[in-house]
DRENDO-1510 file (C-alpha; in Angstrom, 1 decimal, always signed):
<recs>
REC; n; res; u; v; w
REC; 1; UNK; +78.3; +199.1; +49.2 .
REC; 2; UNK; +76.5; +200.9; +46.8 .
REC; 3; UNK; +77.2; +200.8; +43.5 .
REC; 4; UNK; +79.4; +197.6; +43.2 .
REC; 5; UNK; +79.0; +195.5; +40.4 .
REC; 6; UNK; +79.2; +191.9; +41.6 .
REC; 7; UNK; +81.4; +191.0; +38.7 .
REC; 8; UNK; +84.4; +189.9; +39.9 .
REC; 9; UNK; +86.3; +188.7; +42.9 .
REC; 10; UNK; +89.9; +188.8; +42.9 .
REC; 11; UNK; +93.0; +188.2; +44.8 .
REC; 12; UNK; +96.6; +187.9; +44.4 .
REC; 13; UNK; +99.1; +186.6; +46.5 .
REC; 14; UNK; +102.9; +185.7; +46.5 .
REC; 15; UNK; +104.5; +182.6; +47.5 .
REC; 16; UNK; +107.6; +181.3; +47.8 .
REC; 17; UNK; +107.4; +178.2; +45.6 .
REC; 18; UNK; +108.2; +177.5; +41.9 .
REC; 19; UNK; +105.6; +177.4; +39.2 .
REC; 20; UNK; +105.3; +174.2; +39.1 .
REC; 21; UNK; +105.2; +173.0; +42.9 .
REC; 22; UNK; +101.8; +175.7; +43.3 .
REC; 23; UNK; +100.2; +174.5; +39.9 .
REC; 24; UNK; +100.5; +170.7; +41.5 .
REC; 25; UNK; +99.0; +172.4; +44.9 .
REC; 26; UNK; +96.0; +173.8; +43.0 .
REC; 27; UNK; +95.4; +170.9; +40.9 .
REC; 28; UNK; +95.7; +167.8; +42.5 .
REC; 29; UNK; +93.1; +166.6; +44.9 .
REC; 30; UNK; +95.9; +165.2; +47.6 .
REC; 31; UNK; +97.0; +169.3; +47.9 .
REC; 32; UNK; +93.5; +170.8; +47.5 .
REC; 33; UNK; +92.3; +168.9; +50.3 .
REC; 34; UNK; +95.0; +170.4; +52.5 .
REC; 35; UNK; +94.1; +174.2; +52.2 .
REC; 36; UNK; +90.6; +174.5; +50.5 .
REC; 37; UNK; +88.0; +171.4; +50.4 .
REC; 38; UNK; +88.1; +168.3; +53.0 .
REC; 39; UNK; +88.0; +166.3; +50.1 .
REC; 40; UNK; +88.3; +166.5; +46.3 .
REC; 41; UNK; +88.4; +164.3; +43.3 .
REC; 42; UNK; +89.5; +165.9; +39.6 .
REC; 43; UNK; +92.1; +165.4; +37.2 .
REC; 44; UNK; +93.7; +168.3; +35.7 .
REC; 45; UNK; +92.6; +168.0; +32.4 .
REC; 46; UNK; +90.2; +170.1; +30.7 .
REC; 47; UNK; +86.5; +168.8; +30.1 .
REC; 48; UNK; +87.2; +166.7; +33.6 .
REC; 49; UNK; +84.4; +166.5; +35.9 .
REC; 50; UNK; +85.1; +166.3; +39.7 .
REC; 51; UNK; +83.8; +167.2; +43.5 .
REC; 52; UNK; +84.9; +169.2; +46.1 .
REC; 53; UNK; +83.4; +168.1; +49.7 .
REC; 54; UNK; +83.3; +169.9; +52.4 .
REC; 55; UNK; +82.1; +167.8; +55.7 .
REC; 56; UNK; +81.5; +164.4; +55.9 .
REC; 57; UNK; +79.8; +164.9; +52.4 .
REC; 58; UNK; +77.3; +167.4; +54.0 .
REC; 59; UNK; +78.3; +169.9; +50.9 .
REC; 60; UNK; +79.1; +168.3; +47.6 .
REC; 61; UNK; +79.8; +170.6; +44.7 .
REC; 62; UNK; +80.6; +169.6; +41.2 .
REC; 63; UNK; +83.7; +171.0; +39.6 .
REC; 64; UNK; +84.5; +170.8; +35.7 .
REC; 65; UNK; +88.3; +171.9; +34.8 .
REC; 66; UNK; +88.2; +174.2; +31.9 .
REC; 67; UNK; +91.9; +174.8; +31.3 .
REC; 68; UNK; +94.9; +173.4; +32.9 .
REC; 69; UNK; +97.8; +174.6; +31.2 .
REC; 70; UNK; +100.5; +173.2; +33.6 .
REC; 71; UNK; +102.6; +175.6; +35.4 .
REC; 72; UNK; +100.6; +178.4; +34.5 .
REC; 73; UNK; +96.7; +178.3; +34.0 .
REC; 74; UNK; +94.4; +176.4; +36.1 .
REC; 75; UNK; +90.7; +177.1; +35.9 .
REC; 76; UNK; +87.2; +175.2; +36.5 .
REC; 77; UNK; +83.5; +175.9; +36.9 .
REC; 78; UNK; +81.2; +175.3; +40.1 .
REC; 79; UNK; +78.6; +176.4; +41.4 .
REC; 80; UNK; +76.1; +175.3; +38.8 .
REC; 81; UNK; +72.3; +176.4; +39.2 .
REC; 82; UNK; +70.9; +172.7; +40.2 .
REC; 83; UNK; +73.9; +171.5; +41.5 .
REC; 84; UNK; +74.9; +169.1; +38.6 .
REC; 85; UNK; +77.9; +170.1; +36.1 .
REC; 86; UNK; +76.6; +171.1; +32.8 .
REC; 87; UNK; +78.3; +172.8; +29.6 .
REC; 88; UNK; +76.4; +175.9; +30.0 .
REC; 89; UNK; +78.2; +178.8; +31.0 .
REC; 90; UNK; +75.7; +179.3; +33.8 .
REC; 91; UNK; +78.0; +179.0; +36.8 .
REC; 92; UNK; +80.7; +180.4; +38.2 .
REC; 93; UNK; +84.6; +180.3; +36.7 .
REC; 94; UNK; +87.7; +180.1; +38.9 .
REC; 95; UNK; +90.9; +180.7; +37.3 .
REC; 96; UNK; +94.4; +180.8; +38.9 .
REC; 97; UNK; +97.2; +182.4; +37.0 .
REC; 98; UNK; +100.9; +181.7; +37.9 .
REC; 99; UNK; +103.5; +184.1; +37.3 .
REC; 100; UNK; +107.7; +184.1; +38.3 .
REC; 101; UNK; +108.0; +186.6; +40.8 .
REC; 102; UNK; +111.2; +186.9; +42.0 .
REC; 103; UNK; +112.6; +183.8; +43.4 .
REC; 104; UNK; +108.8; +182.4; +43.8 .
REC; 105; UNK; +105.5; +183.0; +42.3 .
REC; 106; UNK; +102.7; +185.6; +42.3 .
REC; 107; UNK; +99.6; +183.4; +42.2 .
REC; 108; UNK; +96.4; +185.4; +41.0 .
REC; 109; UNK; +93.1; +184.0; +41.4 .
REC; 110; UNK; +90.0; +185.6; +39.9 .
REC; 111; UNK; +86.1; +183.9; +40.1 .
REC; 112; UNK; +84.0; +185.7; +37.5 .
REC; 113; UNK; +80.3; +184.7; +36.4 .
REC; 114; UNK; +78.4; +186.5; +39.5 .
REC; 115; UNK; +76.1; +188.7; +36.8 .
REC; 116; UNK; +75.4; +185.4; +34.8 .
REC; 117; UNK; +73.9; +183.7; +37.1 .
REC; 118; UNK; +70.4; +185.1; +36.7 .
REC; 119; UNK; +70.4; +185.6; +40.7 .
REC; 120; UNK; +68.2; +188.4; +42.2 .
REC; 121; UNK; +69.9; +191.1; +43.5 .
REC; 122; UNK; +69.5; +190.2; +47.1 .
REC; 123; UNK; +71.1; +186.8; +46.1 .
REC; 124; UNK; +73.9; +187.8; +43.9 .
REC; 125; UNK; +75.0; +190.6; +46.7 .
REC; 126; UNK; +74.8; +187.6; +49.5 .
REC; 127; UNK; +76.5; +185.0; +47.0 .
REC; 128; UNK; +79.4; +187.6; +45.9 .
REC; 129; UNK; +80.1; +188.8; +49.7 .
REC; 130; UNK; +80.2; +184.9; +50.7 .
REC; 131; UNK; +82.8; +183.7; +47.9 .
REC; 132; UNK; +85.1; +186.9; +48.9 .
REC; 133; UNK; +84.6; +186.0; +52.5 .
REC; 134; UNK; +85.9; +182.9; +51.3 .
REC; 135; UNK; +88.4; +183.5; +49.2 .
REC; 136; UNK; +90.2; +186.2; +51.9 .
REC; 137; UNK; +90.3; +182.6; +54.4 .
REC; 138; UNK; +91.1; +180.0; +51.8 .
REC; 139; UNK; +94.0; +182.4; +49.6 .
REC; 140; UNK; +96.4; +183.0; +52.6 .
REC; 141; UNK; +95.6; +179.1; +53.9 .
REC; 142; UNK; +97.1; +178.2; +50.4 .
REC; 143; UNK; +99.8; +180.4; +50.9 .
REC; 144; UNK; +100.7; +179.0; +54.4 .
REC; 145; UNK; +100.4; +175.4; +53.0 .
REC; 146; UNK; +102.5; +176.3; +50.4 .
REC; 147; UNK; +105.1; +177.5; +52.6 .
REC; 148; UNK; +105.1; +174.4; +55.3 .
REC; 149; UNK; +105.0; +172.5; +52.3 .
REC; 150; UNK; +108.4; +173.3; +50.6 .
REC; 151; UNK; +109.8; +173.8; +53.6 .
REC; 152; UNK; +109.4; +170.5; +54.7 .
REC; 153; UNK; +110.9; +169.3; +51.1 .
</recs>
């Protein structure tokens, strides 16, 4: 992949779920640990720090919320260098973006801070490649959560 700039991943998706059903699904730590994390704890509030755990605490990643403008704007920060939450800008930013589409909603996510991270290039290509690996499992499980979910409401 030559000349790729590791800046940003992003992906979009639409679901079939009001604004304010998918904000709750993103935010909440009941919802998150259905399609993303085994476990998390976070309030949706910015400056709130949190944890995502994946395993039986065999990965432990510190989350702080930066904005969570309910039904629209949800973002946070992980992925910090020594794996403790800090105010520096030095870690990675998630940020989902809601929009009406239609009769649901067109849910954009976008993780940005790759470059910043002061990562070698080796590094930063295997980090980038491993987050969009991710993201291209955990964006459609949202979506197919999202849809079992309201159907079942």
């Amino acid at each position: 992949m030559k000349g790729m700039e590791y800046g940003s991943i992003e992906r979009e998706i639409h679901v079939d779920a009001s604004l304010e059903v998918v904000y709750e699904v993103i935010s909440s730590p009941e919802h998150i640990s259905e399609w993303w994390a085994d476990s998390a704890a976070v309030e949706a509030r910015p400056g709130a720090v949190g944890e995502l755990v994946w395993g039986d605490r065999v990965e432990v990643v510190p989350i702080t919320v930066v904005n969570a403008d309910a039904p629209r704007l949800f973002s946070f920060r992980w992925a910090y260098p020594d794996g403790r939450a800090d105010d520096s800008a030095n870690s990675l930013l998630v940020t989902f973006e809601l929009t009406p589409s239609g009769t649901g909603t067109k849910i954009r996510l976008t993780e940005t801070g790759f470059r910043e991270m002061g990562w070698e290039a080796a590094k930063l290509e295997e980090q980038y490649r491993d987050h969009g690996a991710g993201w291209d499992i955990f964006v459609p499980r949202l979506g197919e959560y999202l849809s079992r979910l309201v159907s079942s409401r």
